[in-house]
DRENLUM-628400 format. One record per atom (N, C-alpha, C): atom name; x, y, z; residue number from 1; residue in three letters; chain. Coordinates in nm, 3 decimals. Each point is the difference from the previous one (the first is absolute). Layout:
% DRENLUM-628400
<r atom="CA" c1="X" c2="Y" c3="Z" nr="NUM" rest="Ala" kette="A"/>
...
This chain:
% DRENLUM-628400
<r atom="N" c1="0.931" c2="2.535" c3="0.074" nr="1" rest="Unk" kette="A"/>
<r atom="CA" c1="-0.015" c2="0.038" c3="-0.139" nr="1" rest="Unk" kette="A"/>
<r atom="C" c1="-0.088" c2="0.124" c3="-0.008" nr="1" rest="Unk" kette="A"/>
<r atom="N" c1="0.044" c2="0.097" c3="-0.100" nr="2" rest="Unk" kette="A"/>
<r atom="CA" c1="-0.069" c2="0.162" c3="-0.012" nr="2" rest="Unk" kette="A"/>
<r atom="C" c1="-0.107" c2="-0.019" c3="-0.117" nr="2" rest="Unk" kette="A"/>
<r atom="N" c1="-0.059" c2="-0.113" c3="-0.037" nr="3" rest="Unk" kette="A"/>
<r atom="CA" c1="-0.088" c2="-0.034" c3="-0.045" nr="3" rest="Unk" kette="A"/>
<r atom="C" c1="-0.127" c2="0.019" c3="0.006" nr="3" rest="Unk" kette="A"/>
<r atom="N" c1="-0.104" c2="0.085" c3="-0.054" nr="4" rest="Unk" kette="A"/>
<r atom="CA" c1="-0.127" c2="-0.022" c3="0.029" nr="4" rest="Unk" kette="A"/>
<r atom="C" c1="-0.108" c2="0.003" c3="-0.123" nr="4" rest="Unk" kette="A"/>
<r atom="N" c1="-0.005" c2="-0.134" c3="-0.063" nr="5" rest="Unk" kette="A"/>
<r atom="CA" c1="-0.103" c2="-0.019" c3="-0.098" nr="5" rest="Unk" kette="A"/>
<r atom="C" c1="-0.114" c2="0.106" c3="-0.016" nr="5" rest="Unk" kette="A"/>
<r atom="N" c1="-0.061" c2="0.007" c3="-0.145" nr="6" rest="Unk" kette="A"/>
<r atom="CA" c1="-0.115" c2="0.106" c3="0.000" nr="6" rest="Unk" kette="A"/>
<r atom="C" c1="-0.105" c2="-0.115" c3="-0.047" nr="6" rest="Unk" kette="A"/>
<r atom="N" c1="-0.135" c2="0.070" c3="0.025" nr="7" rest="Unk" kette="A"/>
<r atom="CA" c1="-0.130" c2="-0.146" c3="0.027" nr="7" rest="Unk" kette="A"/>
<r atom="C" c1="0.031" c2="-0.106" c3="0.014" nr="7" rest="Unk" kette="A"/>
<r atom="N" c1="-0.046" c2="-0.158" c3="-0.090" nr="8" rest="Unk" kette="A"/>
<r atom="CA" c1="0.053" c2="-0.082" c3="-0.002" nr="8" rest="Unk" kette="A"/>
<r atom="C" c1="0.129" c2="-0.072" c3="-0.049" nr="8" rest="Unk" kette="A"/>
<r atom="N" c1="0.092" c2="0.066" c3="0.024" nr="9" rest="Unk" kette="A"/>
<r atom="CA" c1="0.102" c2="-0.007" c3="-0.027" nr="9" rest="Unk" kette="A"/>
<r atom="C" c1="0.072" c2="-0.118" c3="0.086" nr="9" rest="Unk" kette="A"/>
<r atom="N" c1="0.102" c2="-0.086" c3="-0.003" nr="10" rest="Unk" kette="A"/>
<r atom="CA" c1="0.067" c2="-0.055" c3="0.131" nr="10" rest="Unk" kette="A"/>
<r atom="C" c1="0.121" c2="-0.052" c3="-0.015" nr="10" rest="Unk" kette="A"/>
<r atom="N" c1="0.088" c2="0.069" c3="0.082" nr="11" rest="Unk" kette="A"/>
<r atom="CA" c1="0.142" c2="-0.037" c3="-0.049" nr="11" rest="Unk" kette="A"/>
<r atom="C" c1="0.055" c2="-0.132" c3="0.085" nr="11" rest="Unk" kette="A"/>
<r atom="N" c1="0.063" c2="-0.098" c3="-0.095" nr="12" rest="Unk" kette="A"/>
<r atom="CA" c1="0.009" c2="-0.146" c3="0.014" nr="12" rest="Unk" kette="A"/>
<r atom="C" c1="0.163" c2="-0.012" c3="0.012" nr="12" rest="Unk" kette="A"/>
<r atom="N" c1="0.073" c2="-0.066" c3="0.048" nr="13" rest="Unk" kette="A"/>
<r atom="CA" c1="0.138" c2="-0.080" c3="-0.013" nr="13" rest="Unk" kette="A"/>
<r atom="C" c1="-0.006" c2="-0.104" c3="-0.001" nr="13" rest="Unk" kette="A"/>
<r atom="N" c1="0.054" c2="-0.023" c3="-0.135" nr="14" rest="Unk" kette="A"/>
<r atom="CA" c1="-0.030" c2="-0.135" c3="-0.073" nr="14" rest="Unk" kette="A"/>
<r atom="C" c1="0.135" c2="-0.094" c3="0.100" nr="14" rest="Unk" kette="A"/>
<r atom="N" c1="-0.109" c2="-0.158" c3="0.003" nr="15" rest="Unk" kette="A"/>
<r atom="CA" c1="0.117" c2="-0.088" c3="0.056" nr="15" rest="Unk" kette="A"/>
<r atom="C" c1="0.083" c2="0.003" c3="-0.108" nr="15" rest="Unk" kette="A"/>
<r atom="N" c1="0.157" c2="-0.090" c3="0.070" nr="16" rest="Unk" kette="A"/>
<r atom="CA" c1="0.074" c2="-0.006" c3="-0.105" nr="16" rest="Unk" kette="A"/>
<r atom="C" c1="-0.001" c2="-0.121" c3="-0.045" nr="16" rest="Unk" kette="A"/>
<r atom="N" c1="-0.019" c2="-0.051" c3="-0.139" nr="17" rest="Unk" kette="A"/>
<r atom="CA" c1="0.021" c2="-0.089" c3="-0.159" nr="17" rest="Unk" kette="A"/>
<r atom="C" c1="0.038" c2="-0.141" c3="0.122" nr="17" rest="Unk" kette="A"/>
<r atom="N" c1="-0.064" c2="-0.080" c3="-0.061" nr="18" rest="Unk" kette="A"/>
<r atom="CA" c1="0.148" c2="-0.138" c3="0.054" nr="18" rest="Unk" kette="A"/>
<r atom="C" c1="0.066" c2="-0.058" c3="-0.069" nr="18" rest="Unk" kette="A"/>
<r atom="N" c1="0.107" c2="-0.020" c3="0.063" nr="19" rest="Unk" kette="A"/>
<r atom="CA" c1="0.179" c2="-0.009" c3="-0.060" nr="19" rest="Unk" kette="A"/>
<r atom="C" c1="-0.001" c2="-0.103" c3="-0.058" nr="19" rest="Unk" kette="A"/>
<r atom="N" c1="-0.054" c2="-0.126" c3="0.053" nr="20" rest="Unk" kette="A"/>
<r atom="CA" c1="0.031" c2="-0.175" c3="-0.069" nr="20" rest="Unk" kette="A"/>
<r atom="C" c1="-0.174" c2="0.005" c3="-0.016" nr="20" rest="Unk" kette="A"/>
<r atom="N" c1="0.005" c2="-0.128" c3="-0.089" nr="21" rest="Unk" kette="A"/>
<r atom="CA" c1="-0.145" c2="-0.030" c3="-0.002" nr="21" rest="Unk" kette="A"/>
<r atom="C" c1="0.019" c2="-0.134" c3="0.087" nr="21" rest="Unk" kette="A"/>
<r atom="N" c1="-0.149" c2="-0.069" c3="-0.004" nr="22" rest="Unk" kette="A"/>
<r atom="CA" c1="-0.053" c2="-0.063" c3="0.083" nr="22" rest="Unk" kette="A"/>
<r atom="C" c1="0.117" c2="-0.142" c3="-0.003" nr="22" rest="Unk" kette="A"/>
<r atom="N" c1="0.081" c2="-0.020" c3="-0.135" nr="23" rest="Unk" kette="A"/>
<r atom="CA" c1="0.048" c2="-0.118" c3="-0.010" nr="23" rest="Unk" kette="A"/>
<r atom="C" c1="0.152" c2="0.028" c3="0.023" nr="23" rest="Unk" kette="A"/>
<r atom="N" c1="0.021" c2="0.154" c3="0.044" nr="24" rest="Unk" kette="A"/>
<r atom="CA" c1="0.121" c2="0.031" c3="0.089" nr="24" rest="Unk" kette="A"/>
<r atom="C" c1="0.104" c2="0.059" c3="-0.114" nr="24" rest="Unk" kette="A"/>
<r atom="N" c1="-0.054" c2="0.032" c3="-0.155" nr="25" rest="Unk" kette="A"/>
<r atom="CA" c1="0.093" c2="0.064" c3="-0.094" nr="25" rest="Unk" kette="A"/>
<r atom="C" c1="-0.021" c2="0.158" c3="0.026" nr="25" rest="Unk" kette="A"/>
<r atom="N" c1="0.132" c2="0.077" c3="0.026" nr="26" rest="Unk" kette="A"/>
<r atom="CA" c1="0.060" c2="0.099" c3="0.024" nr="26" rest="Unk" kette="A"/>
<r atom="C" c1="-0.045" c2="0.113" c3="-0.123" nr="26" rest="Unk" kette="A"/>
<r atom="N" c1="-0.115" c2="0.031" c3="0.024" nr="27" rest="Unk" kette="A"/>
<r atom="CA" c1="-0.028" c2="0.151" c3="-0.082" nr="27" rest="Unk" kette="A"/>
<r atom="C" c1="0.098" c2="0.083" c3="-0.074" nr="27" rest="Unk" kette="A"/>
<r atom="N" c1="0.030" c2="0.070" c3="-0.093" nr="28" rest="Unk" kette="A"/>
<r atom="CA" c1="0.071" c2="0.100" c3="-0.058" nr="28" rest="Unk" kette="A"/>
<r atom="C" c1="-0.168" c2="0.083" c3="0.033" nr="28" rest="Unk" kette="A"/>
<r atom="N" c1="0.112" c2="0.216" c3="0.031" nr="29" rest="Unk" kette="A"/>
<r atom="CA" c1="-0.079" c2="0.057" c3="-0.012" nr="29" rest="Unk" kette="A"/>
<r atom="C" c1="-0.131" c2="-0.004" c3="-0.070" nr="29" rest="Unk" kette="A"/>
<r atom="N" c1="0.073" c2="-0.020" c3="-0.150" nr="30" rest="Unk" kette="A"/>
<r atom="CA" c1="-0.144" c2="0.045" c3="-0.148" nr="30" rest="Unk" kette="A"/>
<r atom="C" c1="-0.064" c2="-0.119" c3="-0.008" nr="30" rest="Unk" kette="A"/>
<r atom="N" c1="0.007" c2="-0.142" c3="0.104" nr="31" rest="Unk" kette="A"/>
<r atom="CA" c1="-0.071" c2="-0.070" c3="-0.026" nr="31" rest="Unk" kette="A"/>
<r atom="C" c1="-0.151" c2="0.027" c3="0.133" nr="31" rest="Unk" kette="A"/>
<r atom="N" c1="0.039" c2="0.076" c3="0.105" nr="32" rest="Unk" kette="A"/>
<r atom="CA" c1="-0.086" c2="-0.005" c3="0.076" nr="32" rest="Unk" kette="A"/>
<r atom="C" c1="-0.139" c2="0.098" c3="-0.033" nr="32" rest="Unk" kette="A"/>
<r atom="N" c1="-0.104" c2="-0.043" c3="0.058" nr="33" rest="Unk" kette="A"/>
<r atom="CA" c1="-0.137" c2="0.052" c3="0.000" nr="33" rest="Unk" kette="A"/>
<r atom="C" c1="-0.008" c2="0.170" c3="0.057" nr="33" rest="Unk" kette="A"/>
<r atom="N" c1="-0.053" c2="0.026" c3="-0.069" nr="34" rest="Unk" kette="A"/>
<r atom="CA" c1="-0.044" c2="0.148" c3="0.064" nr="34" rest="Unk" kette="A"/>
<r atom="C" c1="-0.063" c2="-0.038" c3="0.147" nr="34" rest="Unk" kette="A"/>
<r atom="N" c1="0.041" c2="0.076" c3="0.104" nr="35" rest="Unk" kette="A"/>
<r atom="CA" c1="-0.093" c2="-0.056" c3="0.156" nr="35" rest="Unk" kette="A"/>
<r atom="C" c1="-0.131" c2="0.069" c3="-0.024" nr="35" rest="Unk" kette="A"/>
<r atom="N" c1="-0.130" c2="-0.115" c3="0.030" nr="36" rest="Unk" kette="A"/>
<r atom="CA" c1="-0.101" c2="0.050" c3="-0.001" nr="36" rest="Unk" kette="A"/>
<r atom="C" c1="-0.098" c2="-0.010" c3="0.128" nr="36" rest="Unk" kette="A"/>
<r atom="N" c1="0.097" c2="0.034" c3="0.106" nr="37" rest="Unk" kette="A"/>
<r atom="CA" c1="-0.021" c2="-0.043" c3="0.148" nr="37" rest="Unk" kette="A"/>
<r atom="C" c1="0.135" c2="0.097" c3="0.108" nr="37" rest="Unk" kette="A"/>
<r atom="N" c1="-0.124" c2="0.075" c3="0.050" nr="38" rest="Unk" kette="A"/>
<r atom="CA" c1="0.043" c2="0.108" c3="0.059" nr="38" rest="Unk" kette="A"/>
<r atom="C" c1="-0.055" c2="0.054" c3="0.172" nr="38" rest="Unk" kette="A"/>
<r atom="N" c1="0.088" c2="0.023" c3="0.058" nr="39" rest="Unk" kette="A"/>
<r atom="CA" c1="-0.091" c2="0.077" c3="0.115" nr="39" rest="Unk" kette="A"/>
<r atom="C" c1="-0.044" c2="0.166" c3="-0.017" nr="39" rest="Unk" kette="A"/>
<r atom="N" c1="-0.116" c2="0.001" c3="0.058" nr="40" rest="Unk" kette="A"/>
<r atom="CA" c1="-0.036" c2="0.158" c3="0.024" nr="40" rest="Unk" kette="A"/>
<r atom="C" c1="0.071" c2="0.136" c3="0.049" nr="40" rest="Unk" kette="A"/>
<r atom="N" c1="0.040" c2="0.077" c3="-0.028" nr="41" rest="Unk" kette="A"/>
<r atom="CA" c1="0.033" c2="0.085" c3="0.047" nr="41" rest="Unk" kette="A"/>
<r atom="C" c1="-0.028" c2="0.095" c3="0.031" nr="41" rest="Unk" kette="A"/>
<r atom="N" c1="-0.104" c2="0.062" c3="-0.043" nr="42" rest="Unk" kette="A"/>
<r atom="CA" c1="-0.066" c2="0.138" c3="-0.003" nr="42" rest="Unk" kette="A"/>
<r atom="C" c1="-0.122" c2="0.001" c3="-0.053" nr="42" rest="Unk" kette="A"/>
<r atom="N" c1="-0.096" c2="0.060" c3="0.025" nr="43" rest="Unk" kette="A"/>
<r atom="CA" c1="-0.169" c2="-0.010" c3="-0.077" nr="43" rest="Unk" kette="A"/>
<r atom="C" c1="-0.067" c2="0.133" c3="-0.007" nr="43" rest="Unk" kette="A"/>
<r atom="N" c1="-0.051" c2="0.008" c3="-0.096" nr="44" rest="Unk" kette="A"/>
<r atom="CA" c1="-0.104" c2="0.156" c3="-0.032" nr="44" rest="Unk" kette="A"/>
<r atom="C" c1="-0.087" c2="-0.030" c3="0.071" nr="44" rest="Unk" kette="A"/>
<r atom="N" c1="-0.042" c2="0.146" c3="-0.015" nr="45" rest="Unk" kette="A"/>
<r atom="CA" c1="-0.166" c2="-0.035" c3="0.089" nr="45" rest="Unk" kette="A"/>
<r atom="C" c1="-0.092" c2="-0.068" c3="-0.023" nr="45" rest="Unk" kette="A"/>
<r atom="N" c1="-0.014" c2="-0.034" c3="-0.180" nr="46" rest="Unk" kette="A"/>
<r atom="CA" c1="-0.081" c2="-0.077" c3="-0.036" nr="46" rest="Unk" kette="A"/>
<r atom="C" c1="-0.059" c2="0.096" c3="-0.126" nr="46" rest="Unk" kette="A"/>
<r atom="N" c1="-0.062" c2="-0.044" c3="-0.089" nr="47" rest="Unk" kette="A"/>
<r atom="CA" c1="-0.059" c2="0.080" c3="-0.108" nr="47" rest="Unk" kette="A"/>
<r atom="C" c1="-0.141" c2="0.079" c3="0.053" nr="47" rest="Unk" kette="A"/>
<r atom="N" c1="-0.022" c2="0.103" c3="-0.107" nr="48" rest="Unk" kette="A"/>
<r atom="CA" c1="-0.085" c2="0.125" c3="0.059" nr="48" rest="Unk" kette="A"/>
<r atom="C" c1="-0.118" c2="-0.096" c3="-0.076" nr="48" rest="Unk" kette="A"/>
<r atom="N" c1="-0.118" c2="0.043" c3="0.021" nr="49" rest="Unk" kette="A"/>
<r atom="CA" c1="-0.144" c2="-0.049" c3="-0.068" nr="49" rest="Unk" kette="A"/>
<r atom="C" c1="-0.070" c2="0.103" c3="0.006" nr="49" rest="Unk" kette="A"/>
<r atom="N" c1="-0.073" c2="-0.004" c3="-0.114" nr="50" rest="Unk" kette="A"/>
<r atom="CA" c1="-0.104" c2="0.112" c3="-0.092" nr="50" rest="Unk" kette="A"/>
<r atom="C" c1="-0.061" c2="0.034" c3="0.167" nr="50" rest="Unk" kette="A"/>
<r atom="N" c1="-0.009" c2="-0.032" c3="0.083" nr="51" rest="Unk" kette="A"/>
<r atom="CA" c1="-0.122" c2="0.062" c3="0.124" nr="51" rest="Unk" kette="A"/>
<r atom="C" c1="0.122" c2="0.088" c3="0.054" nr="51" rest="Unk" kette="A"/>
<r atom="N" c1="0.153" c2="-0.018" c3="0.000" nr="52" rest="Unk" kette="A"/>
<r atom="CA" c1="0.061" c2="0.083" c3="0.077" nr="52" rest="Unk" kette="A"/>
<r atom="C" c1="0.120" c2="-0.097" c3="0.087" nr="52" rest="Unk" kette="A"/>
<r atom="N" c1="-0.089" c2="-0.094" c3="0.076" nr="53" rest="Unk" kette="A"/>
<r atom="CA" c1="0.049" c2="-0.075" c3="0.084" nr="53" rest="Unk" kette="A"/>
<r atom="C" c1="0.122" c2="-0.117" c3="-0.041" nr="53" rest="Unk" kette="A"/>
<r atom="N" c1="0.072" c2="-0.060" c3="0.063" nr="54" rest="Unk" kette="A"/>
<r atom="CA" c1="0.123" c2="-0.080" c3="-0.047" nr="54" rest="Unk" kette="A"/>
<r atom="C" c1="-0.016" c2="-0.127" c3="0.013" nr="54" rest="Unk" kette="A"/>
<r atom="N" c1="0.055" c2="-0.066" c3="-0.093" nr="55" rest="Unk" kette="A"/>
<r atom="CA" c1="-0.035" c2="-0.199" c3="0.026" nr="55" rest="Unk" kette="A"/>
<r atom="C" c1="0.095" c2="0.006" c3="0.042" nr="55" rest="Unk" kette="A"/>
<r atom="N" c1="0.027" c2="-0.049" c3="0.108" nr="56" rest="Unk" kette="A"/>
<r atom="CA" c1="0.116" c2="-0.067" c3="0.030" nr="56" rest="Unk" kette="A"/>
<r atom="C" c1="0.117" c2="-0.095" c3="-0.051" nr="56" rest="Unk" kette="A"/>
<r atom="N" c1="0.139" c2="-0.006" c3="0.022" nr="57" rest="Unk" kette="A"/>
<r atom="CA" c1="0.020" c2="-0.118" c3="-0.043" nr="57" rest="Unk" kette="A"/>
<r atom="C" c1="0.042" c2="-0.117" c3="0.042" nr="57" rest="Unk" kette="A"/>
<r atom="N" c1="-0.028" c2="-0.119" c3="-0.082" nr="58" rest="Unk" kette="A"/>
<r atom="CA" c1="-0.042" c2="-0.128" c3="0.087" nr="58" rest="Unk" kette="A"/>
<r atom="C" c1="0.157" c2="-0.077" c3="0.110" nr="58" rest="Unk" kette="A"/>
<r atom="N" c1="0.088" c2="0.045" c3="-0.024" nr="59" rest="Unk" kette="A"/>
<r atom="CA" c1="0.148" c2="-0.007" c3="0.009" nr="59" rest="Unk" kette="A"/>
<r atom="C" c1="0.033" c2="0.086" c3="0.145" nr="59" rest="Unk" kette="A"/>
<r atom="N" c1="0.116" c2="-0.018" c3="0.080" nr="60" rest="Unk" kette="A"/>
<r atom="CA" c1="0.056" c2="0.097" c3="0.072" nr="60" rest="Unk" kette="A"/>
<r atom="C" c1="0.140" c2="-0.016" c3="0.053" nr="60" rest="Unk" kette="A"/>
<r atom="N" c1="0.058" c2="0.073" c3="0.017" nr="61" rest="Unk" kette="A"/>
<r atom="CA" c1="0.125" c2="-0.040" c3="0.018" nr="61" rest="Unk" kette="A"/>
<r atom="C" c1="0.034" c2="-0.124" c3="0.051" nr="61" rest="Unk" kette="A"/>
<r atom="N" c1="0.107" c2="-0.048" c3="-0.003" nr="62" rest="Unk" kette="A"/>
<r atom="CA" c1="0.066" c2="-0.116" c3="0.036" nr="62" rest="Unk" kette="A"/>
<r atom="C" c1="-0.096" c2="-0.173" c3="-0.044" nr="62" rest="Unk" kette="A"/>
<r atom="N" c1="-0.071" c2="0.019" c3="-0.098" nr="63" rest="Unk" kette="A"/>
<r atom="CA" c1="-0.085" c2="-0.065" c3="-0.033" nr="63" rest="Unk" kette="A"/>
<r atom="C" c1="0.152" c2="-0.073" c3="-0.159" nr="63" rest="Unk" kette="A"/>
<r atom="N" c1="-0.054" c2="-0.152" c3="-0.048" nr="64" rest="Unk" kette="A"/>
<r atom="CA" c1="0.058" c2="-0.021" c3="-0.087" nr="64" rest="Unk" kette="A"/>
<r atom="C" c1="-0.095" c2="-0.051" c3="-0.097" nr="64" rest="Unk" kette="A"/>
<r atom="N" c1="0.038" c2="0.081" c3="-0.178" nr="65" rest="Unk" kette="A"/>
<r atom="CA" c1="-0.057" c2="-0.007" c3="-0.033" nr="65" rest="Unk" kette="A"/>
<r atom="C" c1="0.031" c2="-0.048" c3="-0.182" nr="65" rest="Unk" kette="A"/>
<r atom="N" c1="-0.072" c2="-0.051" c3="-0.074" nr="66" rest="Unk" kette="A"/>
<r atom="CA" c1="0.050" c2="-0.058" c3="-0.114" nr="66" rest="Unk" kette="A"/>
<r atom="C" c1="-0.047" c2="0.129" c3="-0.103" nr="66" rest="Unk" kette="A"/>
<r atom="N" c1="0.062" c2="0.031" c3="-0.103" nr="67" rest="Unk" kette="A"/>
<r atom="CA" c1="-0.022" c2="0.075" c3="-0.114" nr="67" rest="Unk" kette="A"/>
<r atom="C" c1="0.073" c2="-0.037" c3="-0.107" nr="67" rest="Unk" kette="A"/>
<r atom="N" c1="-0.118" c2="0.084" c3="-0.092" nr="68" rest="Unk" kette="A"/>
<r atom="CA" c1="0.025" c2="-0.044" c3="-0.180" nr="68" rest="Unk" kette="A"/>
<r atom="C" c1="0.113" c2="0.025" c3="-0.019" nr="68" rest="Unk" kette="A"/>
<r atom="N" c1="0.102" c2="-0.084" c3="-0.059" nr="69" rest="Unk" kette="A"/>
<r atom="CA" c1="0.111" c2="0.009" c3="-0.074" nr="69" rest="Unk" kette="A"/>
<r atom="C" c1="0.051" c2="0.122" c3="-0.025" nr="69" rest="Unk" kette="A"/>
<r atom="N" c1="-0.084" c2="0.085" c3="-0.109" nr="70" rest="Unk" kette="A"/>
<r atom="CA" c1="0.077" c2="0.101" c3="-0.075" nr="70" rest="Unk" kette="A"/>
<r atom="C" c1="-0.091" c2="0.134" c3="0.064" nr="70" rest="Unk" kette="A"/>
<r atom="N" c1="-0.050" c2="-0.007" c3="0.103" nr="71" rest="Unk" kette="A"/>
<r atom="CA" c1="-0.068" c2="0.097" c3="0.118" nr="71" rest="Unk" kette="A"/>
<r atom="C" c1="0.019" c2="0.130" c3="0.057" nr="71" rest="Unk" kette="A"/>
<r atom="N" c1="-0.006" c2="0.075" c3="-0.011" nr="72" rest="Unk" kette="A"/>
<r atom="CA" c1="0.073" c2="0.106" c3="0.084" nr="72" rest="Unk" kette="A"/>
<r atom="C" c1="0.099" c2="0.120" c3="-0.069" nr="72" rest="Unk" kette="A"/>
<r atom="N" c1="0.083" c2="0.050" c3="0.109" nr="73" rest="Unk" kette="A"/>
<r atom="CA" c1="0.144" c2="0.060" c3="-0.063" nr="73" rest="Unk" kette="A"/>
<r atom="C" c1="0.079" c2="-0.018" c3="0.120" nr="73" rest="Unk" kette="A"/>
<r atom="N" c1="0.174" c2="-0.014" c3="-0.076" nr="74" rest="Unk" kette="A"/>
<r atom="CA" c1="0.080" c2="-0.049" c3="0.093" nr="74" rest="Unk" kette="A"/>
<r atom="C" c1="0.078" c2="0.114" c3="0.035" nr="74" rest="Unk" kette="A"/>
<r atom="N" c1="0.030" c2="0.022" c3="0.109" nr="75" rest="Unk" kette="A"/>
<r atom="CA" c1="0.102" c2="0.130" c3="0.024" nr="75" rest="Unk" kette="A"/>
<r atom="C" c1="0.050" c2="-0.043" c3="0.096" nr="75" rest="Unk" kette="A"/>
<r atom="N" c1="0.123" c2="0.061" c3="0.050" nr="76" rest="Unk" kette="A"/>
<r atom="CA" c1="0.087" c2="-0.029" c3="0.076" nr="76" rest="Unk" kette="A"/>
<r atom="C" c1="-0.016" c2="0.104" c3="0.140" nr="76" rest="Unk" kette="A"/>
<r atom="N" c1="-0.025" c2="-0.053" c3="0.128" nr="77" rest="Unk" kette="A"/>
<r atom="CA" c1="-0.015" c2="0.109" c3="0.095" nr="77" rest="Unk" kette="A"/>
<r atom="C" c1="0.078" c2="-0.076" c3="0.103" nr="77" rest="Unk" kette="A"/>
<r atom="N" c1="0.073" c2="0.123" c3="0.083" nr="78" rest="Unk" kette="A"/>
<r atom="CA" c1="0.153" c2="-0.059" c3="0.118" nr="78" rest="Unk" kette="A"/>
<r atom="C" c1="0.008" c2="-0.080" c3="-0.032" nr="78" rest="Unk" kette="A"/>
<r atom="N" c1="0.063" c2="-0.058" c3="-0.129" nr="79" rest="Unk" kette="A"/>
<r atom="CA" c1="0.088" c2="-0.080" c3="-0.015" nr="79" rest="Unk" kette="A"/>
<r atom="C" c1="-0.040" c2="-0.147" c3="-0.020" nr="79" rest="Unk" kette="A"/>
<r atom="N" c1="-0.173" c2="0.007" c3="-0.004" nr="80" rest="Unk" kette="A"/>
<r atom="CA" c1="-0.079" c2="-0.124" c3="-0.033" nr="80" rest="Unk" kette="A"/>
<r atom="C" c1="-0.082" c2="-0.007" c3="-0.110" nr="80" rest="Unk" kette="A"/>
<r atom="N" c1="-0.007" c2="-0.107" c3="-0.094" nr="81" rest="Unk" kette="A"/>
<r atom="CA" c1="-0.089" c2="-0.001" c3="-0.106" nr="81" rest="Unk" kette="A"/>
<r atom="C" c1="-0.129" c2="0.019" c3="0.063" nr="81" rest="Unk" kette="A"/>
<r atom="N" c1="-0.118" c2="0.054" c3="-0.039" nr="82" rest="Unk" kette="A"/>
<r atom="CA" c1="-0.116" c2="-0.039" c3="0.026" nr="82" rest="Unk" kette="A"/>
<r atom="C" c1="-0.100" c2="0.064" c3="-0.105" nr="82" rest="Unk" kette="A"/>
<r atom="N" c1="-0.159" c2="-0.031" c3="0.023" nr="83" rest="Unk" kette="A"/>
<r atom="CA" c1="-0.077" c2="-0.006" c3="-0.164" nr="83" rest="Unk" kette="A"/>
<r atom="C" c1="-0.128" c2="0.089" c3="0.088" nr="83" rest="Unk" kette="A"/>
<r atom="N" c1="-0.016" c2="0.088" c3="-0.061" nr="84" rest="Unk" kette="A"/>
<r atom="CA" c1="-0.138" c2="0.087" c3="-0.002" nr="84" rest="Unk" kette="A"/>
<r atom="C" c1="-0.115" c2="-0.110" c3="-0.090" nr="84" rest="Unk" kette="A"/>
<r atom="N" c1="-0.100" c2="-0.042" c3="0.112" nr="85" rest="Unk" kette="A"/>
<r atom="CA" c1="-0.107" c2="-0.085" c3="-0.103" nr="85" rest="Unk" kette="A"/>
<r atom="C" c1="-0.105" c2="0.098" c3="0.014" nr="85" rest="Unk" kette="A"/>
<r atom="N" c1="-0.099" c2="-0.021" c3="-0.086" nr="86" rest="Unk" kette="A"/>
<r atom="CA" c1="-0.099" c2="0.033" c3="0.014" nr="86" rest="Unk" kette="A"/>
<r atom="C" c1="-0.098" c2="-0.127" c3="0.081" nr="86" rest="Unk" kette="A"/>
<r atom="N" c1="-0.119" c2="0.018" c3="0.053" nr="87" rest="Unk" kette="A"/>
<r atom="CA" c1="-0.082" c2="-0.134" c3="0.113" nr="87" rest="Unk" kette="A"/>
<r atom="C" c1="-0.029" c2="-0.091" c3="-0.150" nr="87" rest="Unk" kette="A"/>
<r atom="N" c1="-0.033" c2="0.034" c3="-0.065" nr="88" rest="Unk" kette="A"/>
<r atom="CA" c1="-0.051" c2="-0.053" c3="-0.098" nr="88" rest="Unk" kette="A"/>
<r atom="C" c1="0.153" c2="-0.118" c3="-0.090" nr="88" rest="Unk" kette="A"/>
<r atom="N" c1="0.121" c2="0.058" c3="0.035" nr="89" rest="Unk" kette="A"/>
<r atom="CA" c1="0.114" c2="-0.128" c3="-0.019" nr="89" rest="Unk" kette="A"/>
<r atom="C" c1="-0.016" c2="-0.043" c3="0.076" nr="89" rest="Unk" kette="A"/>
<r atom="N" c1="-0.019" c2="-0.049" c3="0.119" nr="90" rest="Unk" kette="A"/>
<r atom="CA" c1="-0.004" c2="-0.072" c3="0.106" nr="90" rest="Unk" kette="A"/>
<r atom="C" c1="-0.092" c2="-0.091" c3="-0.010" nr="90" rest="Unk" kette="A"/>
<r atom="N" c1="0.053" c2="-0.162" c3="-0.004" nr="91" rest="Unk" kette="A"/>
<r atom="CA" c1="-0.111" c2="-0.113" c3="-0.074" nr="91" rest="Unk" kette="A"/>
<r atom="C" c1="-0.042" c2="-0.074" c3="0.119" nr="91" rest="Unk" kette="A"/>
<r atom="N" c1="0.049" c2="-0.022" c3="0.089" nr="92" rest="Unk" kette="A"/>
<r atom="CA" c1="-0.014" c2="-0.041" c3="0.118" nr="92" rest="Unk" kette="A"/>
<r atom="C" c1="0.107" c2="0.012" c3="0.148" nr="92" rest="Unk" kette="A"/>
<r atom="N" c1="-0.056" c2="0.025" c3="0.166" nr="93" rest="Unk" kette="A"/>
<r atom="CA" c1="0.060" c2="-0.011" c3="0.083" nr="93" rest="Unk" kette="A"/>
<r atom="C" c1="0.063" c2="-0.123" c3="0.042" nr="93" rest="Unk" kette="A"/>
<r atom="N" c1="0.128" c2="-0.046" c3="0.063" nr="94" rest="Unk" kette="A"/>
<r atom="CA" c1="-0.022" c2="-0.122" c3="0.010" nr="94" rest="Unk" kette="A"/>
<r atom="C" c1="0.005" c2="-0.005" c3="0.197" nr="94" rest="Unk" kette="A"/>
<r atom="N" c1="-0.072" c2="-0.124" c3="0.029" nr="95" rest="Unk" kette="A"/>
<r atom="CA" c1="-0.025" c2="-0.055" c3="0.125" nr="95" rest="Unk" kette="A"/>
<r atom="C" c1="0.121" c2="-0.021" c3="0.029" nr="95" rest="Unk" kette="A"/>
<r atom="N" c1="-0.006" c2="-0.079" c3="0.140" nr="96" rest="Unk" kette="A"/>
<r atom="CA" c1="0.092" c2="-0.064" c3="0.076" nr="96" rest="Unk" kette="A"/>
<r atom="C" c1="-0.071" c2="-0.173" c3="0.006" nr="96" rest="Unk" kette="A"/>
C-alpha cells in the first residue's frame, strides 16, 4: 500500500460485518453494523508537541484494533475499503 499517514494519523481495514447473528439468522446488507474492528495498516509518526519533539503512536502495524463507530474517513485504496483514524478514534488495542 502507497500509503503514508501524516502525525497521528493511522490507516485501519476494517474487519468485515457478520453475516448471521449469534442465533444463526442471515443478515440483509442494511441490517448489518458498521465494522468497528479493524487491523492496522499504516501509522504516522505520531503528533508534534509544543517542545518540537513527537509522541508517538500507541498502535503499529499489524496490531488489531477497535474504533468509534462514526470515526475517521473512508476511501477506497487498490481496491480495498480502509479508514484514516486519527490515535485519538482508536478506543482500544485488542490482545490475544
Amino acid at each position: 500500500m502507497n500509503l503514508k499517514p501524516l502525525d497521528d494519523r493511522v490507516v485501519v481495514e476494517p474487519l468485515t460485518a457478520e453475516e448471521k447473528t449469534a442465533g444463526g439468522i442471515v443478515l440483509p446488507d442494511a441490517a448489518k453494523e458498521k465494522p468497528q474492528r479493524g487491523k492496522v495498516l499504516a501509522v504516522g509518526p505520531g503528533r508534534l508537541l509544543d517542545s518540537g519533539e513527537r509522541c508517538p503512536v500507541a498502535v503499529k502495524v499489524g496490531d488489531e484494533v477497535l474504533f468509534a463507530k462514526y470515526g475517521g474517513t473512508e476511501i477506497e485504496v487498490e481496491k480495498k475499503e480502509v479508514k484514516i483514524l486519527r490515535e485519538s478514534d482508536i478506543l482500544a488495542k485488542v490482545t490475544a
